[in-house]
C-alpha positions in Angstrom: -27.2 -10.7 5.0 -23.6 -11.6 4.6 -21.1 -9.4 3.2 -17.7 -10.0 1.8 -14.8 -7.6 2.4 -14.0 -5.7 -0.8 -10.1 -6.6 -0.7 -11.6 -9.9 -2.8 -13.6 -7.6 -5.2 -14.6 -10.8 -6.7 -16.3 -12.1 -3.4 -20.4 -13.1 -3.2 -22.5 -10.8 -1.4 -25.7 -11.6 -0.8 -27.8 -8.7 -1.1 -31.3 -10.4 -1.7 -34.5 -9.7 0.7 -36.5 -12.5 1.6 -37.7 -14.3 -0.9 -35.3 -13.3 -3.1 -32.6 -16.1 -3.8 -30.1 -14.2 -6.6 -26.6 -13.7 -5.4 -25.2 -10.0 -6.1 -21.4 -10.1 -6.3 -19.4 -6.8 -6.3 -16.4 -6.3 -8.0 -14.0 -3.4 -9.3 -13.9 -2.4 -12.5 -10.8 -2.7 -15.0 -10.2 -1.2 -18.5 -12.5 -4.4 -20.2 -15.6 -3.4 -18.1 -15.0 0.4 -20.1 -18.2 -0.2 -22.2 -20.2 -1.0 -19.5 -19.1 1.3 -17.3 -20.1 4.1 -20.0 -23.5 2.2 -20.6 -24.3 3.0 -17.0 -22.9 6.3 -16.8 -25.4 7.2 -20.0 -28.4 5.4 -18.3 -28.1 7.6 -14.9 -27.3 10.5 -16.8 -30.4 10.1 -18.8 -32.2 9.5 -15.7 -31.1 12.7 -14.4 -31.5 14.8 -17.7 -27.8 15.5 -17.6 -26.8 13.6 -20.9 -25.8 16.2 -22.8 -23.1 16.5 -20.0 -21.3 13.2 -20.2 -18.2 13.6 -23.0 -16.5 10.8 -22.0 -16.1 7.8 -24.3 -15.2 4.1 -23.9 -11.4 4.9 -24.3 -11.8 7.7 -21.5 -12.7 5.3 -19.4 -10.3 2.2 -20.3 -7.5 4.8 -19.7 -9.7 6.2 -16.1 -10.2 3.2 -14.8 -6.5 1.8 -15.0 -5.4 4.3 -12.5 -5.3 3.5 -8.9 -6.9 6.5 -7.4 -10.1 6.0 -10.0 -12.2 3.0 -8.5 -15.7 1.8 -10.0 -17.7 -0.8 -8.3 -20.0 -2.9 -10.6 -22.6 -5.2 -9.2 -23.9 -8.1 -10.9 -25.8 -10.9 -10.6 -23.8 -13.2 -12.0 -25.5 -12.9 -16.0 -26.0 -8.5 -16.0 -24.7 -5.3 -14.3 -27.6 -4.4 -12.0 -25.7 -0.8 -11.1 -22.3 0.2 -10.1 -20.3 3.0 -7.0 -17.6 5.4 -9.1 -14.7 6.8 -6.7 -12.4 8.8 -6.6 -9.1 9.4 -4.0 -8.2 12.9 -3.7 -6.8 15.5 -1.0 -9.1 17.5 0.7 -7.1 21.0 2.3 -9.5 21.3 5.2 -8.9 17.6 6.5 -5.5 17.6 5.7 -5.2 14.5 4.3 -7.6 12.2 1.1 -11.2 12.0 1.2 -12.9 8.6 -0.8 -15.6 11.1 -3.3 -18.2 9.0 -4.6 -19.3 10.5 -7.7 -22.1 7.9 -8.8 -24.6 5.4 -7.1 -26.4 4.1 -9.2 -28.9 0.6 -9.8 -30.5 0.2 -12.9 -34.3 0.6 -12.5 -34.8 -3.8 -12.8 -32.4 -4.0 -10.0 -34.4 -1.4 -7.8 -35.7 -2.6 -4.2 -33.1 -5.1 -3.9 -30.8 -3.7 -1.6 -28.0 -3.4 -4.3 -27.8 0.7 -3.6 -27.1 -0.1 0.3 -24.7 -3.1 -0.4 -22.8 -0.7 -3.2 -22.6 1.9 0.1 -21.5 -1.0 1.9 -18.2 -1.7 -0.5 -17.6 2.2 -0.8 -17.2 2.0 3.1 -15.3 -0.7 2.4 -12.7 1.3 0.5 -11.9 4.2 2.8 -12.0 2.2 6.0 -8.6 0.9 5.9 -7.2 4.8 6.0 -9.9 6.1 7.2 -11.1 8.3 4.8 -14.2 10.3 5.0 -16.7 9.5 2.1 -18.5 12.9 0.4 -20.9 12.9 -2.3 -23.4 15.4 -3.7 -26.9 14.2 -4.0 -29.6 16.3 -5.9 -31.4 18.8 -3.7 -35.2 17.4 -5.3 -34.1 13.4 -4.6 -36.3 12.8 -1.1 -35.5 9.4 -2.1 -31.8 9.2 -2.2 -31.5 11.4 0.8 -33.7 9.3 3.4 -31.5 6.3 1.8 -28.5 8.2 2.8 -29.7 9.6 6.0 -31.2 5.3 7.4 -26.8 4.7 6.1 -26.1 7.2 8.7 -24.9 10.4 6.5 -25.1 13.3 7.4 -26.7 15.9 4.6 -25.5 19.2 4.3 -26.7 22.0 1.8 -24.1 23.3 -0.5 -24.4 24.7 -4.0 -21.9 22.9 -6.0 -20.0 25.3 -8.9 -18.3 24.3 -12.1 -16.4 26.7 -14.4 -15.7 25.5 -17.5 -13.3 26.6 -19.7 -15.7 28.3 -21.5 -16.7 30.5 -18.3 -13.1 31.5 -17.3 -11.9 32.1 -21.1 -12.3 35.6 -19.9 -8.9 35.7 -18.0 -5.9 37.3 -19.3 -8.1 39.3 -22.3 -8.7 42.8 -22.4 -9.7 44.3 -18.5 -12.9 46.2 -20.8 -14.0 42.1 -21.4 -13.6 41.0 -18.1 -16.9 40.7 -16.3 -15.3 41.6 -12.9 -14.8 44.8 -14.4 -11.9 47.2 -14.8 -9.3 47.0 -11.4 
């Protein structure tokens, strides 16, 4: 299997097993793929339950992905998406210095068993190896599947609970000390 260095986004890269003969290209994303981009970003997050969680629309995404720090990775076959990679460059206090977060992996379901996922991994790796980033992700705790695929990459999987506060969590802050749920000082 041949791979094509992601600086030419537009580049071949053969991702098919034997007896397979499609040709998988990868390529970054720009404000016209913003449909498709939130096509997929539904699909997984229906996948995983989460839709109700996904607010951002087509125009989010033709403004995201025009910044240079915002980089999504489609692969196609030539005729359809088959998935895509979504990153993002940002500083990371420990390591003193940017880490490459890869906030979806994801290959539509027809696409599945093709090696699209590892070649996807492949172009992410692509990405941070000219600074040498370090590439972090979360993975579900209850996806066996995604981990071992992780783990044959050479990750290394560590438990963390991830948090979010919204704004309707913290909305708390700056009312009355009696409404705080930390309780009176």
């Amino acid at each position: 299997m041949t791979t094509s260095p992601i600086a030419d986004p537009h580049a071949p890269t053969s991702t098919a097993p034997a007896g397979h003969t499609s040709e998988v290209r990868i390529r970054r994303a720009g404000p016209m793929d913003a449909e498709l981009v939130d096509t997929m970003v539904r699909e997984i997050a229906r996948h995983e339950d989460s839709l109700e969680h996904v607010v951002a629309e087509p125009e989010d995404w033709r403004r995201m992905l025009a910044r240079d720090d915002v980089q999504v990775l489609i692969a196609t076959d030539g005729v359809q998406a088959l998935g895509y990679a979504s990153t993002t460059r940002r500083l990371n206090l420990w390591l003193a210095q940017d880490v490459l977060a890869l906030d979806d992996l994801y290959v539509r379901e027809s696409a599945r068993n093709r090696g699209i996922g590892r070649e996807l991994m492949l172009a992410v790796a692509r990405l941070a190896a000219p600074d040498g980033l370090t590439v972090v992700w979360g993975a579900r705790l209850d996806n066996d599947s995604a981990h071992r695929f992780y783990r044959r990459l050479g990750a290394r999987l560590h438990t963390k609970v991830v948090a979010a506060w919204d704004p309707e969590g913290y909305a708390w802050v700056g009312a009355d000390e009696a409404e705080s749920p930390l309780g009176a000082a």
